[in-house]
BAVOBA-683677 format. One line per field, with one value per residue (C-alpha): residue number from 1; x, y, z. Coordinates in Angstrom, 3 decimals. Each point is the difference from the previous one (the first is absolute). Layout:
<filos>
seq: (NUM_...)
u: (X_...)
v: (Y_...)
w: (Z_...)
</filos>
This chain:
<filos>
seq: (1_2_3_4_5_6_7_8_9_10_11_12_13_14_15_16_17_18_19_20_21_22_23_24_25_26_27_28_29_30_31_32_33_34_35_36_37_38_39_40_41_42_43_44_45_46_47_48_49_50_51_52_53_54_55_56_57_58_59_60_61_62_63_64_65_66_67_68_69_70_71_72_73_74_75_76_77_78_79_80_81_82_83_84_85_86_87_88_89_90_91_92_93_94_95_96_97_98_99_100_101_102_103_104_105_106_107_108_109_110_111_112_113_114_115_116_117_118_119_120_121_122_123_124_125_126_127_128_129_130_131_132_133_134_135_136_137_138_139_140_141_142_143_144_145_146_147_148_149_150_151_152_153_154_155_156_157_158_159_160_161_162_163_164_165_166_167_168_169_170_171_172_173_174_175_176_177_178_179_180_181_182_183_184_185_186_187_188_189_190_191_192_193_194_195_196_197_198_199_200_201_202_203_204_205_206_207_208_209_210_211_212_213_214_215_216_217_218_219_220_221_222_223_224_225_226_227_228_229_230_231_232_233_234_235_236_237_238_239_240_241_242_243_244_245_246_247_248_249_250_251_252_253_254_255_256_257_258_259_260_261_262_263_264_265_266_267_268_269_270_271_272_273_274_275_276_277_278_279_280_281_282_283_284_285_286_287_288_289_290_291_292_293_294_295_296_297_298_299_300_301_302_303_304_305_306_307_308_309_310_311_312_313_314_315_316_317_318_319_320_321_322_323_324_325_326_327_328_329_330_331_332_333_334_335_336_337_338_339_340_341_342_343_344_345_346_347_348_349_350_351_352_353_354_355_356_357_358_359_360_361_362_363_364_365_366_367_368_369_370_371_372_373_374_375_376_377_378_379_380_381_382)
u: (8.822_-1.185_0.296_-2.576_-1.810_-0.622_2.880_2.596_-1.651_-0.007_-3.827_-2.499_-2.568_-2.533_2.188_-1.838_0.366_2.147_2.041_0.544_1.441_2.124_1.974_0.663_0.815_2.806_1.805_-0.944_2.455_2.360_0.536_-0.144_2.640_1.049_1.369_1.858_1.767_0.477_-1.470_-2.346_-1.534_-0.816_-2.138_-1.796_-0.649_-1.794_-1.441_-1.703_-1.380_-1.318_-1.943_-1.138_-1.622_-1.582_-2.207_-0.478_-0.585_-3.252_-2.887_-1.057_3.564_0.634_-3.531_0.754_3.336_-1.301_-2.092_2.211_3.378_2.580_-2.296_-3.020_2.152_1.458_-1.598_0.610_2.970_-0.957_1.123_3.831_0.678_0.406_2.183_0.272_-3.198_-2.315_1.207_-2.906_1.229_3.120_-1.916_0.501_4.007_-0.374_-1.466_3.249_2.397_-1.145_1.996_3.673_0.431_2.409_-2.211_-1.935_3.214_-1.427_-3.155_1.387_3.762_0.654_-2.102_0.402_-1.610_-3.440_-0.104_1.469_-1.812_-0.036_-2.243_-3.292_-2.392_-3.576_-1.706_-0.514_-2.628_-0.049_-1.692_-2.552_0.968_-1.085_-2.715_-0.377_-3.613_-1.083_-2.455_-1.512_-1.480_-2.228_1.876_-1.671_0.196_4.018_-0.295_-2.673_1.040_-2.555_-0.397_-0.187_-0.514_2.360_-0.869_3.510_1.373_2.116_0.904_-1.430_0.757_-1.469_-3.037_0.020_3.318_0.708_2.883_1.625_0.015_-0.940_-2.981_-2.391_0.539_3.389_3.567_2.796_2.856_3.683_2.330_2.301_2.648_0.817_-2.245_-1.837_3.153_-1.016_3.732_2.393_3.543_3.085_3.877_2.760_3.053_-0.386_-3.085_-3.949_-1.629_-4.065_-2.758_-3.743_-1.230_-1.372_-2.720_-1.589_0.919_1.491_-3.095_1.088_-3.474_-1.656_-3.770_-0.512_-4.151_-0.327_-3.279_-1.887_-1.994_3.617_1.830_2.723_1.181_-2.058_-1.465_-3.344_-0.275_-3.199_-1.197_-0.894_-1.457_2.097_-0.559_2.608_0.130_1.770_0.988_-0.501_2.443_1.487_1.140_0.274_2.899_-0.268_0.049_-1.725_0.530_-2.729_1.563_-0.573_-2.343_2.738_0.108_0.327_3.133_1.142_0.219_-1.057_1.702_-1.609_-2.057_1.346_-0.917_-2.199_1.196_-2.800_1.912_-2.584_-0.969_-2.154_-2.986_0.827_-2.546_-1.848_0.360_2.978_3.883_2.284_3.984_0.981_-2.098_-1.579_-3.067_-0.620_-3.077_-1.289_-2.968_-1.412_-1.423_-1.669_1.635_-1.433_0.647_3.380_-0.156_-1.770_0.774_-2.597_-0.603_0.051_-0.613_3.092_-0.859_2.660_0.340_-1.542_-3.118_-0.720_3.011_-0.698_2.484_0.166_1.133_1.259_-0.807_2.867_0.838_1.505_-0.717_1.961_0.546_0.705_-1.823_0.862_-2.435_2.005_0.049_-2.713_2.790_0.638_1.564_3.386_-0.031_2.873_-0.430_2.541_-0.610_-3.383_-3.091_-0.020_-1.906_-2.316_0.992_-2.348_0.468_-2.369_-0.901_-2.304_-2.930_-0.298_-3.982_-0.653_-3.020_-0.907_-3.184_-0.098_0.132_2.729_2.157_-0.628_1.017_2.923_0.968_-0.230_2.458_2.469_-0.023_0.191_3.285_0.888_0.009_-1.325_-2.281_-0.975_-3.075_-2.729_1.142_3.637_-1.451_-0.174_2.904_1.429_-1.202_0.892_3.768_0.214_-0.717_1.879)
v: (19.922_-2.403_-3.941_-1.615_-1.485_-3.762_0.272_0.893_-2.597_-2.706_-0.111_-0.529_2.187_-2.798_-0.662_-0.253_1.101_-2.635_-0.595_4.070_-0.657_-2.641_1.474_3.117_-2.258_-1.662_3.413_1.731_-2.986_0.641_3.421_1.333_2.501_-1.412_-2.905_2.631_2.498_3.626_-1.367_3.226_-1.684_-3.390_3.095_1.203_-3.526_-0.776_3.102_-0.873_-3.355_0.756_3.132_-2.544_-2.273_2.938_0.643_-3.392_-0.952_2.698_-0.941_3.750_0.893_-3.178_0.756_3.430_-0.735_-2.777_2.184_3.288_-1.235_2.620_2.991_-1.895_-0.042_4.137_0.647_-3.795_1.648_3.334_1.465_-0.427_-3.512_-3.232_0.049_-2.104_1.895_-0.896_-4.207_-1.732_-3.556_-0.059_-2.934_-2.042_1.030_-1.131_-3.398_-0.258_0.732_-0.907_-1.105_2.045_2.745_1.579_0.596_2.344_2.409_1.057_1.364_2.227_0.037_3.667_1.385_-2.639_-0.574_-0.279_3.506_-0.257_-0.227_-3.837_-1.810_0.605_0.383_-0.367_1.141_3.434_1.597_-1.285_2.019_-2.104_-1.589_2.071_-1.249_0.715_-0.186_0.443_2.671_0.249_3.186_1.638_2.614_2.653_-0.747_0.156_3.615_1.506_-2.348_-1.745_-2.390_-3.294_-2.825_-2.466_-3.500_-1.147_-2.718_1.061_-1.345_1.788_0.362_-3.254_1.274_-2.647_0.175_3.955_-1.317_-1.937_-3.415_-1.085_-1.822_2.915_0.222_-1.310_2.370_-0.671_-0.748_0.907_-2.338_-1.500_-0.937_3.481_2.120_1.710_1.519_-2.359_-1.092_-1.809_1.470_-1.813_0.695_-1.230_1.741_3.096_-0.097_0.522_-2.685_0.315_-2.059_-0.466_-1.911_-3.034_-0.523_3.318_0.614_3.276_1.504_-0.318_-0.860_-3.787_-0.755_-3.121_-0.131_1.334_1.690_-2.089_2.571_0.726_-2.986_1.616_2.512_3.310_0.790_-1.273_-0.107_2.774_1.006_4.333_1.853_3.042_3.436_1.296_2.872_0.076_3.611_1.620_-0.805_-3.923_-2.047_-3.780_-1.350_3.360_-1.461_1.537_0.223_-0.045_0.200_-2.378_-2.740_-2.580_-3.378_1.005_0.835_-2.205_1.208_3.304_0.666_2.086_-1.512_-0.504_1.741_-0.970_0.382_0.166_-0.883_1.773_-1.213_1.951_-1.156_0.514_2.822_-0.898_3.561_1.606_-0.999_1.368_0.628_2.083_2.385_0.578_-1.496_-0.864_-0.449_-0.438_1.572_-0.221_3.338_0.036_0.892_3.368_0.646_-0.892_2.599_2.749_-0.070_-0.735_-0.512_-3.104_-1.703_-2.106_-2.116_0.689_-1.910_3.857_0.246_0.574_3.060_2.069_-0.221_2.346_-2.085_2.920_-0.489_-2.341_-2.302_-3.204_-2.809_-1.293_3.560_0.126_2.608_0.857_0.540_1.489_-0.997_-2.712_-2.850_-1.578_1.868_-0.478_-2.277_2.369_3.668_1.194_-2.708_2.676_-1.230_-1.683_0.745_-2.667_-0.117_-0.126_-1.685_0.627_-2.763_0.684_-2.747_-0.779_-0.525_-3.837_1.086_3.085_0.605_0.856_3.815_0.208_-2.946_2.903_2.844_-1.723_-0.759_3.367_1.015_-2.715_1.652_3.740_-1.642_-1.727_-2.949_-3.020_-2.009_-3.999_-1.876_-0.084_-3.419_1.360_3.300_-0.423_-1.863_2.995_2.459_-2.486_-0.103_3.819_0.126_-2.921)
w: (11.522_2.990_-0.618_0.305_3.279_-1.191_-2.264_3.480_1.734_-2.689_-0.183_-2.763_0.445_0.537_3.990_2.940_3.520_0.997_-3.059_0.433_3.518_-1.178_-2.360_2.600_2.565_-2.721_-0.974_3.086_1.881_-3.475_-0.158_4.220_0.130_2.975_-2.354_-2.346_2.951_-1.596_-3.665_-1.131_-2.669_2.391_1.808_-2.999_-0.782_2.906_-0.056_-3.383_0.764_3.097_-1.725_-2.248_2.597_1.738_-3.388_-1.129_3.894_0.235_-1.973_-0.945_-0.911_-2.175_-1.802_-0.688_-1.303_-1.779_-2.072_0.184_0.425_1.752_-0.612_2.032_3.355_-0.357_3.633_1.550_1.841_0.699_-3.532_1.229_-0.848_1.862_2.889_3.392_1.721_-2.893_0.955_1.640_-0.369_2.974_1.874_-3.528_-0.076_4.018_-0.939_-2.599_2.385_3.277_2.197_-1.334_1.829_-1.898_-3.003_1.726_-0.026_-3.608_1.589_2.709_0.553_1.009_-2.945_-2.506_-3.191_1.247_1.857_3.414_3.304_0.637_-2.747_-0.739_3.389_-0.626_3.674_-0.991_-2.049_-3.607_-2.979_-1.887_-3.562_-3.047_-2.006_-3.748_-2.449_-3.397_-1.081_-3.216_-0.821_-3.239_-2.093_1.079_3.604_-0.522_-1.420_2.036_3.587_1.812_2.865_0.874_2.385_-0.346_1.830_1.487_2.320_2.609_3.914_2.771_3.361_2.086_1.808_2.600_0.993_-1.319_-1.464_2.378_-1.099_3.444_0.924_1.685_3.528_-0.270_-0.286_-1.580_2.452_-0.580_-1.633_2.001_-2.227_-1.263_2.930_-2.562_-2.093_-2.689_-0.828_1.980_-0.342_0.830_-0.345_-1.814_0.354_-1.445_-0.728_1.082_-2.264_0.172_-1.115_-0.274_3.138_-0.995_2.837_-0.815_-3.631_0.835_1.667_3.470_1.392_0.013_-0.433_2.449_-1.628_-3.390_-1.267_-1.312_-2.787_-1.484_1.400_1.316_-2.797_1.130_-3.587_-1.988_-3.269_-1.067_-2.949_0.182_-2.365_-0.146_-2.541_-1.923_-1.663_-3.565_-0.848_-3.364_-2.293_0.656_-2.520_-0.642_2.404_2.411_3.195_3.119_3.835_2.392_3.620_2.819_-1.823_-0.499_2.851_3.589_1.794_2.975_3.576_-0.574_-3.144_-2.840_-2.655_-3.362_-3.367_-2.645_-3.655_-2.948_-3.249_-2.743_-3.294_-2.608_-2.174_-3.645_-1.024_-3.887_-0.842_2.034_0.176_2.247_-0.452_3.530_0.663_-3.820_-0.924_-4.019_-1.942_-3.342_-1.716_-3.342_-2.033_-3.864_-2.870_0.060_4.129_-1.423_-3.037_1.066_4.067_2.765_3.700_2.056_3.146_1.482_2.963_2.742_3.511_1.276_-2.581_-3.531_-1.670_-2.515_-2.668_-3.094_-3.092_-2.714_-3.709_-2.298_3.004_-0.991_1.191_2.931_1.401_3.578_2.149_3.802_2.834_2.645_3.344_-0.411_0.662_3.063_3.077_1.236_2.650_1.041_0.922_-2.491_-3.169_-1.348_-1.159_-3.335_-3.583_-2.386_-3.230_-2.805_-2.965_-2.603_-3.296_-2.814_-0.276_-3.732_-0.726_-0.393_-2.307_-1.853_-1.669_-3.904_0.976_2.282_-2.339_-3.070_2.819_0.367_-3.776_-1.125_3.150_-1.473_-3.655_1.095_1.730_-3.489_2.040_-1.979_1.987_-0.519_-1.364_2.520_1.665_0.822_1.001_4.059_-0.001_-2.023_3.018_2.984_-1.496_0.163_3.597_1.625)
</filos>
């Protein structure tokens, strides 16, 4: 099983942003591979901490593994696990190493651990961050699927600037230091040792006048009401993707997704285990003896549901295919279950209490004094 975020990173839970930064900075300098040559496990090391600070780092990812621990972040890297594309924090490892050229032979040293091709450049199209919300739903709106406008807060592209960052009516101009390649590369011996430029951050370009609606960054902050539709069939914890409504990509790059983690409304009449449905019902003594027909409330409409004569109580009836659907083609449509109870009388009148005692002594049974009697009945029936 996965450690742990705070616990690699030597965190109460309580840390802040800072404190969270800290401690990377401290095992990030420890643990560089470039300190352990040819040490596997020095990899893996660094590997893990620095997956740590990219959750605990993000806001939305540190809330929803706050709440859902290792099981809230399954789509946080694409559903394949963290590796070295999914880092968005190489300007902090930049700030801890800055000015050692050789440490940058981790991040691209003829395809070394970080992926190949020279370090991480950021003037090309970037995909927007994924966003995840929480739905809450009604019961029957998980069975029979519905839709729903979720409010959300997401960036969006800067409409002054369209993106830019620049001040409008201003260009960005190529960076001089790196002429827009976004790294500067040098050579030492054998080796092609790249890094971030530090005048442009890696995006090659330089805003002399910065917008002033975004201040530079390209993206507002906007709050969109957006529908979603929940399919028949979810369940508590199902968690659904709604393409292209996450923040806005940078310089042209596609928007990110928006995940809806969905929670159910406990129902006062109906429980749900997969795709069955369960129920209780109460039915007389006689229904019970002598066999009748009822009406069971289903998420579809009232069921008629033939109870035959000597049923016990606590019989369990099936409704077919009035479950939920399979959220999958192949998982079938489920059934509701009925179980059935027989309501012992709280009163009887003189008539029905003589009814009863001559049923008792055609059974031989031996029946109490008038003050035990219903307690008599009630004990039969539980």
């Amino acid at each position: 099983m996965k450690r742990d975020y705070y616990e690699i990173l030597g965190l109460s839970r309580s840390a802040g942003g800072e404190e969270i930064k800290r401690a990377y900075r401290k095992l990030a300098v420890k643990h560089h591979p470039d300190k352990h040559q040819g040490d596997k496990k020095a990899e893996e090391k660094f590997k893990e901490i620095s997956e740590a600070y990219e959750i605990l780092s993000d806001p939305d990812k540190r809330a929803a593994y706050d709440r859902f621990g290792h099981e809230g972040l399954k789509g946080a890297f694409g559903g394949h696990g963290f590796n070295w594309q999914n880092f968005t924090h190489f300007s902090d490892l930049e700030d801890i190493f800055g000015g050692l050229e050789d440490v940058f032979s981790a991040f691209g040293i003829n395809g070394g651990m970080f992926g190949g091709g020279g370090g991480r450049r950021r003037s090309g199209p970037r995909r927007g961050r994924d966003i995840q919300r929480e739905l809450t739903v009604e019961f029957s709106e998980a069975v029979l699927g519905t839709e729903k406008s979720l409010e959300t807060a997401r960036y969006d592209k800067c409409p002054a600037c369209g993106g830019t960052g620049a001040k409008p009516g201003t260009k960005e101009t190529v960076c001089p230091a790196c002429r827009g390649k976004g790294q500067i590369t040098s050579t030492t011996g054998f080796f092609s040792i790249s890094r971030t430029c530090g005048q442009c951050g890696g995006s090659g370009r330089i805003i002399k006048e910065r917008c002033n609606k975004c201040s530079g960054r390209g993206q507002i902050r906007n709050t969109k009401k957006i529908k979603v539709k929940i399919p028949a069939g979810v369940d508590n914890g199902v968690r659904l993707r709604v393409p292209g409504e996450g923040d806005a990509g940078e310089r042209g790059g596609s928007r990110g997704d928006l995940y809806v983690l969905i929670y159910v409304r406990e129902h006062g009449f109906f429980r749900r285990h997969e795709n069955d449905i369960y129920c209780d019902i109460k039915i007389s003594f006689p229904e019970a003896v002598f066999g009748s027909a009822v009406r069971v409330p289903t998420v579809y409409g009232e069921e008629k549901l033939d109870i035959p004569g000597a049923t016990p109580s606590g019989k369990i009836f099936r409704l077919r295919g009035k479950g939920a659907p399979g959220l999958l083609s192949y998982s079938g449509k489920g059934d509701q279950l009925v179980r059935v109870s027989v309501e012992v009388p709280d009163k009887l009148t003189i008539r029905q209490e003589k009814l009863l005692r001559d049923f008792a002594e055609t059974l031989g049974k031996k029946v109490r004094t008038k003050k035990g009697f219903m307690d008599k009945v009630k004990k039969a029936f539980k």
